[in-house]
C-alpha positions as CSV (number, residue, x, y, z in Angstrom):
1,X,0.0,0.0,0.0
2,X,1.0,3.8,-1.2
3,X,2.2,5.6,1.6
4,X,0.6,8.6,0.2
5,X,-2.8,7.4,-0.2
6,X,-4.3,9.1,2.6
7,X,-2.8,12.0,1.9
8,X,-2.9,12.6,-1.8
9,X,-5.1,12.0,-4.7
10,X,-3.3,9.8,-6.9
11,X,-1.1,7.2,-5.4
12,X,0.5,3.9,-7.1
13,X,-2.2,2.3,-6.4
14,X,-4.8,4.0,-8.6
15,X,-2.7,5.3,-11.4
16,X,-3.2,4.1,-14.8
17,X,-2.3,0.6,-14.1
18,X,-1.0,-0.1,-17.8
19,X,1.9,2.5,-17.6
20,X,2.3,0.8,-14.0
21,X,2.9,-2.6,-15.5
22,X,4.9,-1.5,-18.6
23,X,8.9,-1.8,-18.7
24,X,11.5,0.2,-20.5
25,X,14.8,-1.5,-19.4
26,X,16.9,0.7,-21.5
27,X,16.2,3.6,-19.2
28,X,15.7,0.7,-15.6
29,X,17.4,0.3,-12.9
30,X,20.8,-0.4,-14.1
31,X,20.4,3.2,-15.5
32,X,19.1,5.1,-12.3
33,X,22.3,3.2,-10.9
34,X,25.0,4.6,-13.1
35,X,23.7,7.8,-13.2
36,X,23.8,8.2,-9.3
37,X,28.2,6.9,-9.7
38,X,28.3,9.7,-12.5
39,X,27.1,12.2,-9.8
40,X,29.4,10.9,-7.3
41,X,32.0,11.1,-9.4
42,X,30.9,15.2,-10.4
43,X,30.3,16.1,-6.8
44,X,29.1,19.2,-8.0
45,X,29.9,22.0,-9.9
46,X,33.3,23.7,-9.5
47,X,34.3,19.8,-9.1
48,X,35.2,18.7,-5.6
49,X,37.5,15.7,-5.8
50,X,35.4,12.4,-6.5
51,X,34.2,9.6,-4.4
52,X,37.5,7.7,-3.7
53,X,35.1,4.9,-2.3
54,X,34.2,3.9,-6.2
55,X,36.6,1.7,-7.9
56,X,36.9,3.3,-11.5
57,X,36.8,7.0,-12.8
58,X,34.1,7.2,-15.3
59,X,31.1,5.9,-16.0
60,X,30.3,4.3,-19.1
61,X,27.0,4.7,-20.6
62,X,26.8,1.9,-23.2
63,X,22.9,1.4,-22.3
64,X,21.6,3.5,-24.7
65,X,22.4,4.7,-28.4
66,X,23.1,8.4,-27.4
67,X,26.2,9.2,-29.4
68,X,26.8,12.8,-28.7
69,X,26.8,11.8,-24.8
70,X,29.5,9.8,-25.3
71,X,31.6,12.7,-27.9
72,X,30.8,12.2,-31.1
73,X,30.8,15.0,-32.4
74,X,27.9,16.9,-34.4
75,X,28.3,17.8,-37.6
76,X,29.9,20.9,-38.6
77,X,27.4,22.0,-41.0
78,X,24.6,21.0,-39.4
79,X,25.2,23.3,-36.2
80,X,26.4,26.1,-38.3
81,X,23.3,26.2,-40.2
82,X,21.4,25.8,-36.6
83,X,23.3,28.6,-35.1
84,X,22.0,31.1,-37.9
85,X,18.8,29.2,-37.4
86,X,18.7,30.1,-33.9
87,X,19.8,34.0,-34.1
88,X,19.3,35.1,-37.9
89,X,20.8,38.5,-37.1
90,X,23.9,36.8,-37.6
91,X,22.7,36.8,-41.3
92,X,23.4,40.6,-41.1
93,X,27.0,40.3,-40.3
94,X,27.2,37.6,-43.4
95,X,30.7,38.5,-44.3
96,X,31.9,38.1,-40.8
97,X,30.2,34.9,-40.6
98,X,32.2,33.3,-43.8
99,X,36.1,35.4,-43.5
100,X,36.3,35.4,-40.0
101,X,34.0,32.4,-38.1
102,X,34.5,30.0,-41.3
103,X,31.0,29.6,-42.3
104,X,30.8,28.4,-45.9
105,X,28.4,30.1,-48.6
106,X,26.2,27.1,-48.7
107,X,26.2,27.2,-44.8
108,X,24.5,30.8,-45.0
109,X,22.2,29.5,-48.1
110,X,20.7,26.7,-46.3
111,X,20.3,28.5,-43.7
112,X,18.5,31.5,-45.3
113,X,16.0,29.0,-47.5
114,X,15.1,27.1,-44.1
115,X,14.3,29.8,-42.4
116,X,12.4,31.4,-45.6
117,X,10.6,27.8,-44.9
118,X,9.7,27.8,-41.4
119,X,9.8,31.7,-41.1
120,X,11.4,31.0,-37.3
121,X,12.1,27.8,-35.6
122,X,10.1,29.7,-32.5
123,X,7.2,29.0,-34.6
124,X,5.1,26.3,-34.4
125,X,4.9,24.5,-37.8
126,X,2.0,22.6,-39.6
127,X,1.5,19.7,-38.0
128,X,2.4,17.3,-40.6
129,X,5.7,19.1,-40.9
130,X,7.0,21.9,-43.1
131,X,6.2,21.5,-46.4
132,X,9.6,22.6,-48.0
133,X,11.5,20.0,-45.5
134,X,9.0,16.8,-46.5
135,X,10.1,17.7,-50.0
136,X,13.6,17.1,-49.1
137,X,12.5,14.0,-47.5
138,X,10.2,12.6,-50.3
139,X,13.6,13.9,-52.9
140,X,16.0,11.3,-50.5
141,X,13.3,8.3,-50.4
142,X,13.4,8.7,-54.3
143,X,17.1,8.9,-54.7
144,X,17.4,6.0,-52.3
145,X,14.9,3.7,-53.7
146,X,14.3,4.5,-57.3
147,X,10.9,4.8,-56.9
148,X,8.5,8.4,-56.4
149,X,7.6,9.2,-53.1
150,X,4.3,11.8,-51.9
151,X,5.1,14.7,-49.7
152,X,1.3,14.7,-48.3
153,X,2.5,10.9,-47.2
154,X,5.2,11.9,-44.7
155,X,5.1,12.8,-41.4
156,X,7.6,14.7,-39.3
157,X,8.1,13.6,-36.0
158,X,9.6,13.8,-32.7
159,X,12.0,11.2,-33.2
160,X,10.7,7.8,-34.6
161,X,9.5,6.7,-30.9
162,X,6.4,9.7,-31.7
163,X,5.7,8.2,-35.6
164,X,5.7,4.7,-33.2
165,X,3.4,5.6,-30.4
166,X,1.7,7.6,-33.3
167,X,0.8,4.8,-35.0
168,X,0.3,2.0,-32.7
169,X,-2.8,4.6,-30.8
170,X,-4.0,4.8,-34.2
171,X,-3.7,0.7,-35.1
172,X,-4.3,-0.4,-31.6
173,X,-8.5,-0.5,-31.4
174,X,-9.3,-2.8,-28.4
175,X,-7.3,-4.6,-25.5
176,X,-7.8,-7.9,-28.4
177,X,-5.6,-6.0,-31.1
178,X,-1.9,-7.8,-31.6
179,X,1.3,-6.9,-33.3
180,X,3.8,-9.1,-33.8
181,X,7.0,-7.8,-32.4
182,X,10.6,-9.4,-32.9
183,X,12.3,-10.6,-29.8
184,X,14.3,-9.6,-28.6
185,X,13.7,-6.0,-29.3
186,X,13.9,-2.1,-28.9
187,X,11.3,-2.2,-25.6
188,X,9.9,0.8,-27.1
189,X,7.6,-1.2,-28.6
190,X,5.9,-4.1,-25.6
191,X,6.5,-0.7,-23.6
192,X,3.6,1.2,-25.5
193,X,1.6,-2.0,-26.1
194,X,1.4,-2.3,-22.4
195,X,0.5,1.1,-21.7
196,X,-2.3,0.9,-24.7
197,X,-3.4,-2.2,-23.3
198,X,-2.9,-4.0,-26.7
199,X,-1.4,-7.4,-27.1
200,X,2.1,-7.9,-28.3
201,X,2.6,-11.1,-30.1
202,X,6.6,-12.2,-30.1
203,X,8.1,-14.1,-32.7
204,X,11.8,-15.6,-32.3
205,X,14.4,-13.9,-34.4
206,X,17.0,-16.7,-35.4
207,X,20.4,-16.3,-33.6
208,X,22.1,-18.8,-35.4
209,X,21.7,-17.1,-38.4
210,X,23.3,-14.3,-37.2
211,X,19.7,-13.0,-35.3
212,X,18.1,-13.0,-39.4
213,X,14.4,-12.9,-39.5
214,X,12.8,-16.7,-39.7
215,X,9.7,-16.9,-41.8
216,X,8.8,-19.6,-40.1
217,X,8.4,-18.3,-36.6
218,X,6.7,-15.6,-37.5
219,X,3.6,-17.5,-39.3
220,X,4.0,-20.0,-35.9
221,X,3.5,-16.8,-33.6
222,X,0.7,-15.5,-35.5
223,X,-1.2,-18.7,-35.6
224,X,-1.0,-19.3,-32.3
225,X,-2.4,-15.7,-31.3
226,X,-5.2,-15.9,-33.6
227,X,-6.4,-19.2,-32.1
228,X,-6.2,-17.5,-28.9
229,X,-8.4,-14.7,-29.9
230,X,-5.6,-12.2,-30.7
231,X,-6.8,-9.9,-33.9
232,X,-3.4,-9.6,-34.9
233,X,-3.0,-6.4,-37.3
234,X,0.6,-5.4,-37.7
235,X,4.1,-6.4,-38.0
236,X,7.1,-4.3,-36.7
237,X,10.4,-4.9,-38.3
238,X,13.8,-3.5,-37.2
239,X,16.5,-2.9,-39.7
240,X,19.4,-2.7,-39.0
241,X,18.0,-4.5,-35.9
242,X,17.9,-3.4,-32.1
243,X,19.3,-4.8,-29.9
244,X,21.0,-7.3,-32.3
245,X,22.6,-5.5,-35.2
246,X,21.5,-7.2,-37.3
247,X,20.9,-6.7,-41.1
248,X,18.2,-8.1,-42.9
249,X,18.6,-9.6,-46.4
250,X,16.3,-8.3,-49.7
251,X,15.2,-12.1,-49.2
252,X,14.3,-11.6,-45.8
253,X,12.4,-8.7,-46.5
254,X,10.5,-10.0,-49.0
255,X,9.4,-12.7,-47.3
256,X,7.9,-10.5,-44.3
257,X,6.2,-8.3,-47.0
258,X,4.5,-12.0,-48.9
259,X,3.4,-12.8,-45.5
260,X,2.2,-9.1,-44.6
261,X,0.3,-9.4,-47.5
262,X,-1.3,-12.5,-47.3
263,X,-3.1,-11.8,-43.9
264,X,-3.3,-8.0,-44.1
265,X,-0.6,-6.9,-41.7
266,X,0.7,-3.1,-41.6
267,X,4.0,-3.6,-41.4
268,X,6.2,-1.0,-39.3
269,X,9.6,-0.7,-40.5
270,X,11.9,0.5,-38.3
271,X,15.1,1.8,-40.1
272,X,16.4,4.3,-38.1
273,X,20.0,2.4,-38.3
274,X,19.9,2.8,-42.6
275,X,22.8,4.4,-42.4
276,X,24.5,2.2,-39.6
277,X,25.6,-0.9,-41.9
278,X,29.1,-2.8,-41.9
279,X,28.2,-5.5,-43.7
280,X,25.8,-5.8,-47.3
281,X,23.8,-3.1,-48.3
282,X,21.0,-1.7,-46.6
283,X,17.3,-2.5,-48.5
284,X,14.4,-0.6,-47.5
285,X,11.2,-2.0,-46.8
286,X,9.7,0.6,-49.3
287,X,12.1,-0.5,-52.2
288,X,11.1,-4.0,-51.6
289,X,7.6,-3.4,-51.8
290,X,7.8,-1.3,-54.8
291,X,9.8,-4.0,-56.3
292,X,7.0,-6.7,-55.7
293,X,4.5,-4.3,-57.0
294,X,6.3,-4.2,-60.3
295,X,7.3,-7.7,-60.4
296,X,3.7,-8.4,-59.4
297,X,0.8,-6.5,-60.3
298,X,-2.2,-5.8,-58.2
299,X,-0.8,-8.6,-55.8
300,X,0.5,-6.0,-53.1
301,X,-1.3,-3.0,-54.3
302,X,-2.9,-2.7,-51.1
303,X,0.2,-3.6,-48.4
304,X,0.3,-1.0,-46.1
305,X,3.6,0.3,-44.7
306,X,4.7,2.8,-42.3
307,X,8.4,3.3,-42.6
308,X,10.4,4.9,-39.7
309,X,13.8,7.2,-39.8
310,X,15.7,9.3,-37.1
311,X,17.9,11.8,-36.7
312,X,19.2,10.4,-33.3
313,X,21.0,7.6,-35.3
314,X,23.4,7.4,-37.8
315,X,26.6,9.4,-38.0
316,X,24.1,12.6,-37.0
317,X,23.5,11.6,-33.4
318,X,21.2,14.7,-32.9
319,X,18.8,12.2,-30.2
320,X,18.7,15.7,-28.0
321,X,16.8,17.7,-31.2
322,X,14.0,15.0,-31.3
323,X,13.4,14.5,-35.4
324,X,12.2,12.0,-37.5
325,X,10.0,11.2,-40.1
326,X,7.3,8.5,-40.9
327,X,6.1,7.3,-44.6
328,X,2.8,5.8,-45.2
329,X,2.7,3.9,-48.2
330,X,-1.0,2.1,-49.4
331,X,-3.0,3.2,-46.5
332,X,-6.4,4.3,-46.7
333,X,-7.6,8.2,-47.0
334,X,-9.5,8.1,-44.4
335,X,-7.4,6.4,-42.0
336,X,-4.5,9.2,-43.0
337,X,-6.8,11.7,-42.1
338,X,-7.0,10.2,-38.5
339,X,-3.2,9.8,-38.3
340,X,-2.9,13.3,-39.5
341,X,-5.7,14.2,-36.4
342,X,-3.7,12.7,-33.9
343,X,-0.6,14.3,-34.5
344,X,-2.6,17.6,-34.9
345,X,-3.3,17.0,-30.9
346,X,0.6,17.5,-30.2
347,X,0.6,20.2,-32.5
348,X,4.0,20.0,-35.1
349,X,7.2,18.1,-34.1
350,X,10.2,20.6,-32.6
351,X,10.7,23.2,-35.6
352,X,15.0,22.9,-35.0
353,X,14.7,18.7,-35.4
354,X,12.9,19.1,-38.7
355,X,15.3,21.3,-39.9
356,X,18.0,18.9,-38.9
357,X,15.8,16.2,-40.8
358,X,16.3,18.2,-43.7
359,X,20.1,18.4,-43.4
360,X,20.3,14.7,-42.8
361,X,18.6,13.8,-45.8
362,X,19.8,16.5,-48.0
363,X,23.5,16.7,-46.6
364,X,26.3,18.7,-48.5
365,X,27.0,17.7,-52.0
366,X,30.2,16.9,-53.8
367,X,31.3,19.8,-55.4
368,X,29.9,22.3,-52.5
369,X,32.2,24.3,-50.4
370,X,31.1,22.6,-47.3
371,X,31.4,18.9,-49.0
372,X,34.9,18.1,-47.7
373,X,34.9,18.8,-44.1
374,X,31.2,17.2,-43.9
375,X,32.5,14.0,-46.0
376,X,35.4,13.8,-43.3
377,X,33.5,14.1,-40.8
378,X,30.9,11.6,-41.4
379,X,33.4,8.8,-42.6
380,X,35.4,9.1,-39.4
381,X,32.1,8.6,-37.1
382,X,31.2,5.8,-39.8
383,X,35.1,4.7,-39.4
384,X,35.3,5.1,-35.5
385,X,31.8,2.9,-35.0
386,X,33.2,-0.1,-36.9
387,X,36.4,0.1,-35.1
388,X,35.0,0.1,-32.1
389,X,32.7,-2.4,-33.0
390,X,35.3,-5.1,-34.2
391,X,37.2,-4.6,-31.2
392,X,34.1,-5.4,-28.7
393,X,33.8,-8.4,-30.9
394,X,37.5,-9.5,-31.0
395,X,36.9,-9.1,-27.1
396,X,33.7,-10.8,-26.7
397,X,35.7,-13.7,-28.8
398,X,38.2,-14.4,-26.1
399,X,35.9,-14.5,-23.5
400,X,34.5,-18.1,-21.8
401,X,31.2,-18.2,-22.3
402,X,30.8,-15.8,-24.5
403,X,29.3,-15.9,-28.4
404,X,29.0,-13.0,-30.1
405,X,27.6,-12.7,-33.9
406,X,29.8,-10.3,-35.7
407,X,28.6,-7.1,-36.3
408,X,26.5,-6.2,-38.9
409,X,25.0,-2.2,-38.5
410,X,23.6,-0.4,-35.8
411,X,25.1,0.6,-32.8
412,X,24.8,-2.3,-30.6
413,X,26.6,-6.1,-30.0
414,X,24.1,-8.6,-28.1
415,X,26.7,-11.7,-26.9
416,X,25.1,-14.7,-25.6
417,X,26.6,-15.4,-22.0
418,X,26.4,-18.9,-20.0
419,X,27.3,-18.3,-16.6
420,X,28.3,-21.0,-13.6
421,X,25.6,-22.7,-11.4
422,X,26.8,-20.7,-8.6
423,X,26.1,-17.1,-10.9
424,X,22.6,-17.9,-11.3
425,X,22.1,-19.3,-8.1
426,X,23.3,-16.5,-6.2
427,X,21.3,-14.0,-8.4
428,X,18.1,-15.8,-7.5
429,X,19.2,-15.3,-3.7
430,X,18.8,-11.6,-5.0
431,X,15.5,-11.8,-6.7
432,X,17.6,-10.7,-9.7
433,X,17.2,-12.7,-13.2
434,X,21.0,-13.9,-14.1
435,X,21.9,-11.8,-16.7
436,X,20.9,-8.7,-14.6
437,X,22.5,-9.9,-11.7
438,X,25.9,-10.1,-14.2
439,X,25.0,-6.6,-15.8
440,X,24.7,-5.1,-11.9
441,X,28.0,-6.8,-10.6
442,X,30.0,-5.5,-14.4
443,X,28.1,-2.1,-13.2
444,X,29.5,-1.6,-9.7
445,X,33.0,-3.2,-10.6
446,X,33.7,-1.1,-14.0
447,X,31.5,1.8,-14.3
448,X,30.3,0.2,-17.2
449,X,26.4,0.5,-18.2
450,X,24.8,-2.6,-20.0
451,X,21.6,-4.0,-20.3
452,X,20.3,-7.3,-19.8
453,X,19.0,-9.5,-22.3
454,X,15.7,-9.9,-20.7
455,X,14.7,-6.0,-21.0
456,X,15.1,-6.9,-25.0
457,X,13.2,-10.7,-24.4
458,X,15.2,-13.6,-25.4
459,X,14.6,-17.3,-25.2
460,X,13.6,-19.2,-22.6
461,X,17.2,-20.8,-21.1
462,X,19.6,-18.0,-22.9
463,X,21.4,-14.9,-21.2
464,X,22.4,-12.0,-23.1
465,X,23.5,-8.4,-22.7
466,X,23.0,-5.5,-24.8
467,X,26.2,-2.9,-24.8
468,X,26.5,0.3,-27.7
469,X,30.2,0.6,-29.3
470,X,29.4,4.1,-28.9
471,X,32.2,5.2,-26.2
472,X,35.9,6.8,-27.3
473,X,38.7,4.2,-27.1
474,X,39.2,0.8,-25.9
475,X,39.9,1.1,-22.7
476,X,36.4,0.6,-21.4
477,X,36.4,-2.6,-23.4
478,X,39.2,-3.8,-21.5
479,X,37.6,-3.1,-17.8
480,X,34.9,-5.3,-19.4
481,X,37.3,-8.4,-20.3
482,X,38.8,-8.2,-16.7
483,X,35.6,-7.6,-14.9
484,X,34.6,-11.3,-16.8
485,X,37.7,-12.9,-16.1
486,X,37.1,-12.2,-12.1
487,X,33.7,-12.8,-12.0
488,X,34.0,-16.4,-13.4
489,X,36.6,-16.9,-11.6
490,X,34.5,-16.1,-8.2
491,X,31.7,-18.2,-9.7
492,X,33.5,-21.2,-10.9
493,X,31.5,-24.7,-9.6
């Protein structure tokens, strides 16, 4: 019982009790935990000396993909054009701005048509999204796919978690309505079917083929929630995937869009991590549909997709600016018109995000004076992630009881662990699951900030851990490999 219920109106008791029972493990625990070491260590502001009582210097946030917390740095162009966007009286000192601050022509250009565009990023926009900036959008889908694209068909957003929680209100119609969600996966997704008390329906991703989308557990998950009464209405796919990294094949993309057809699914694709790919080439869920449509005729004319970008991700890393974008493609009129209602509610998306979504999709061009320092830039990031990357790996390699997959895109590695008898024996003496009770010991011993496999879901029997290769260096990688060492050492039967 509250200890506030006597006192106060709402208590824990008689909140809403579907954002009571939902989870969002990124942002758990583990997190609250690291962030309360990271103050220790700050002590305030001048800094006093840090708590000598911890036994490491830093905390590592590997948690959560939030580049720019952990220095990537933003793009030149991008937060030149913002800073003009911000104050455009700078635009009256123009020749200061290029001879003495180092602001390129185009710099001032861009800057001068967005603002023409959005008048002032103070403003609040249409809620769709400004016009002129869903052009540049539609432009990029075109160049990227090879197919048109309809301005009135994209949404701006406040990152892709708004087009998601946009778009699952709109799908979700009763507490019977199920979409099948990968697992594991970005908890974003259980997290809002929970609080929209809507049914998620899992189905296995295949991690011996390095985590690839199985056709077969899919059509097994949605069987067995339609026989239990599930009215199962949508399919959420995430490529490059999260937590796993992994990226899907045209094949495998095909096959979910056959199936989405076949039984009338939506299918939300997720592909905020286009950008974030190591291995293969990236295919979009809207390429492969058009590319079925042509092949096929009439067959897939009325598949309905929402497809889902970011500026958070990437080598632009702008999560703080909150922008993104959505893409219907074969959805009804009338059911666009509610979409377009509900987003109407929360007004427009943050003006400054959409104009970053322009510069993402409609970056610098060869040949333009801002081209070279922006193409450095963002093949260093690119450069730095798969470094990075392939050292976690290499790591993850030497380490007993480890498997790792190697790494595909995004910005996360999801090992498989097996830990000793004694591990998991002493983590139920804790009321802890066993890979959180690992993830809270690596925590407290290194600074370092995972998360457990079960935040993400994972099968019955299997342990896993979720980290970002996001952090400068390698030395944090190397706190992890000794932390492992000792603790299975400790643990050994």
């Amino acid at each position: 019982m509250s200890t506030s219920t006597a006192l106060r109106s709402l208590n824990i008791n008689n909140i809403n009790p579907h954002v009571r029972e939902a989870q969002y493990a990124v942002r758990g625990e583990l997190a609250v935990r690291s962030e309360s070491y990271r103050a220790k260590l700050m002590k305030g502001h001048p800094p006093t000396p840090p708590d000598e009582s911890l036994p490491f210097d830093k905390v590592i946030s590997a948690n959560i993909g939030n580049p720019q917390q952990l220095d990537q740095k933003p793009i030149t162009f991008f937060r030149q054009v913002l800073s003009i966007l911000e104050y455009p009286p700078l635009l009256e000192n123009e020749e200061v701005l290029i001879k003495s601050l180092g602001y390129k022509q185009d710099v001032v250009d861009r800057a001068r048509w967005l603002l023409s565009e959005v008048h002032s990023v103070g403003a609040y926009s249409q809620s769709q999204g400004v016009p002129g900036i869903r052009n540049s959008v539609t432009t990029y889908i075109e160049r990227r796919d090879g197919y048109p694209a309809d301005p009135g068909s994209v949404f701006l957003s406040a990152g892709a978690s708004s087009g998601v929680n946009t778009l699952m209100n709109v799908i979700c119609a009763k507490p019977e309505t199920g979409i099948l969600v990968p697992i594991p996966q970005y908890p974003l997704y259980t997290a809002t079917l929970a609080v929209l008390n809507a049914r998620c329906v899992p189905y296995y991703l295949d991690e011996s083929k390095a985590w690839g989308t199985d056709l077969s557990a899919i059509k097994t998950a949605y069987q067995k929630a339609k026989k239990e009464g599930t009215d199962v209405r949508a399919i959420v796919v995430i490529n490059p995937g999260n937590p796993t990294g992994a990226s899907l094949s045209p094949e495998d993309v095909r096959n979910v869009l056959e199936f989405a057809a076949e039984e009338k699914l939506v299918v939300l694709a997720d592909e905020v991590y286009q950008t974030n790919i190591f291995i293969g080439k990236f295919t979009s869920f809207k390429k492969g549909l058009r590319d079925l449509q042509k092949e096929h005729p009439k067959k897939f004319d009325n598949v309905e997709l929402a497809s889902l970008n970011s500026i958070s991700k990437g080598m632009v890393g702008e999560c703080g600016h909150r922008g993104g974008y959505f893409e219907l493609v074969g959805f009804d009129k009338e059911v666009q018109a509610q979409i377009y209602k509900f987003v109407s509610i929360m007004l427009c998306a943050p003006v400054v995000g959409q104009c970053l979504v322009e510069m993402q999709v409609n970056p610098p061009k060869e040949g333009e004076p801002s081209y070279p320092l922006y193409k450095k830039e963002f093949d260093g990031i690119a450069q730095g992630l798969q470094k990075r990357a392939t050292a976690l790996f290499d790591a993850f390699k030497e380490m007993e009881g480890v498997v790792c997959q190697e790494p595909q895109g995004s910005m996360y590695l999801y090992p498989t662990i097996t830990l000793p008898p004694r591990a998991i024996q002493q983590a139920k003496h804790e009321n802890r699951a066993p890979d959180d009770f690992y993830c809270f010991r690596l925590l407290d011993a290194t600074g370092v900030c995972v998360v457990p496999g079960s935040g993400f879901g994972q099968r019955e029997g299997t342990l896993h851990f979720r980290t970002t290769f996001l952090a400068p260096g390698t030395e944090w990688v190397g706190r992890i490999t000794e932390f492992h060492r000792g603790f299975m050492e400790e643990f050994r039967g």
